[in-house]
C-alpha positions in Angstrom: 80.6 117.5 114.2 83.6 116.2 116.3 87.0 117.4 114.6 88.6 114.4 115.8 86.7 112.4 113.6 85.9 114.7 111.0 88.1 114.6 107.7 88.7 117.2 104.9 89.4 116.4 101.3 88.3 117.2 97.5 85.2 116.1 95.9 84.2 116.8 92.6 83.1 120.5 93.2 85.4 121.2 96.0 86.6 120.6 99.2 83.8 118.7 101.5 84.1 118.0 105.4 83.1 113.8 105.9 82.0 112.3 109.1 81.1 109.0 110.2 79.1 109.6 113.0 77.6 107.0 115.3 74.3 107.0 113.2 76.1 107.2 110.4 77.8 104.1 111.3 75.0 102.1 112.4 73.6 103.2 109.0 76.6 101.6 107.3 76.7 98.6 109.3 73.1 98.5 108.3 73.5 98.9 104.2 76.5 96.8 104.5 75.4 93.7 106.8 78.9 93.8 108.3 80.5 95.5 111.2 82.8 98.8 111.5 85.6 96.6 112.4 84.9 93.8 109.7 84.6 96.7 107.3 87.9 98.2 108.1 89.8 94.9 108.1 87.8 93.9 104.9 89.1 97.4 103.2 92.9 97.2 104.2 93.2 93.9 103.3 91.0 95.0 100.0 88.7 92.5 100.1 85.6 94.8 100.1 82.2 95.1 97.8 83.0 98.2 95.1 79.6 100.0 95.9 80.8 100.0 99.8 83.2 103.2 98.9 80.5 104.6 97.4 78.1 104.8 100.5 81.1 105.1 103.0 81.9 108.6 100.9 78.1 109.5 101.0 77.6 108.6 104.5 80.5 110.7 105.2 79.1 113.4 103.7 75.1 113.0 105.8 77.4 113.0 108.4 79.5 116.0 108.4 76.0 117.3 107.8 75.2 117.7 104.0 72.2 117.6 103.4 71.1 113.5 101.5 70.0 114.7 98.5 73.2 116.7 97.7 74.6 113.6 99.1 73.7 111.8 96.6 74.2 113.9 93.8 77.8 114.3 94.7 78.7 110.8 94.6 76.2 110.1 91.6 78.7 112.5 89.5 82.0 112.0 91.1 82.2 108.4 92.8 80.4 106.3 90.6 81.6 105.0 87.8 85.2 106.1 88.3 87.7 104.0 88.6 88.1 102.2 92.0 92.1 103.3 92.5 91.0 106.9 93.0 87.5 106.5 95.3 88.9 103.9 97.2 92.0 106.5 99.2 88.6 108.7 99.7 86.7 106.0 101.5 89.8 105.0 103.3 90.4 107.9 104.3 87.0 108.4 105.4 86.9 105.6 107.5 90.4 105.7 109.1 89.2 109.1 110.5 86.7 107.7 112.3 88.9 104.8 113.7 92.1 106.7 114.4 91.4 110.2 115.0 93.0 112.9 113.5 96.0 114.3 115.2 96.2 117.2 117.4 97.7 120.1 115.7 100.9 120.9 118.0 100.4 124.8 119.3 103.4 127.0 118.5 
């Protein structure tokens, strides 16, 4: 997992690492019939599809390397069915990993 990409957050159980790895991206482009970079500008400008958080958070979770099932579980119980003001900073999150990085923590 590439810690440039990779981001850290709470998830139901705990906190979970979420990657969107290059498969994992051509997987989402797959599911979603639209582009990384139509995606991004479709979620800033929120004019995205409601179950696209949820596979953006479960994709993120394959690809920091959880294993699908538990995958799946996690956003069965804790991203569905929520409300969409507290998945979607998740997702976004998620996402604006992969397309900005995460910065370099500054050495003391």
């Amino acid at each position: 997992m590439n810690d440039l990409i990779n981001h850290r957050a709470f998830l139901g159980e705990g906190e979970h690492d979420f990657c969107l790895t290059d498969a994992m991206i051509t997987e989402l482009e797959h599911q979603t019939g639209t582009g990384i970079g139509a995606l991004q500008m479709q979620m800033m400008q929120l004019q995205f599809k409601a179950d696209h958080l949820a596979l953006i958070i479960r994709l993120g979770l394959i690809g920091a390397d959880m294993n699908p099932e538990n995958a799946h579980r996690l956003v069965e119980a804790y991203v569905r069915n929520r409300p969409l003001g507290e998945v979607f900073p998740l997702a976004l999150d998620i996402l604006d990993a992969r397309w900005n990085g995460k910065a370099q923590e500054v050495a003391a």
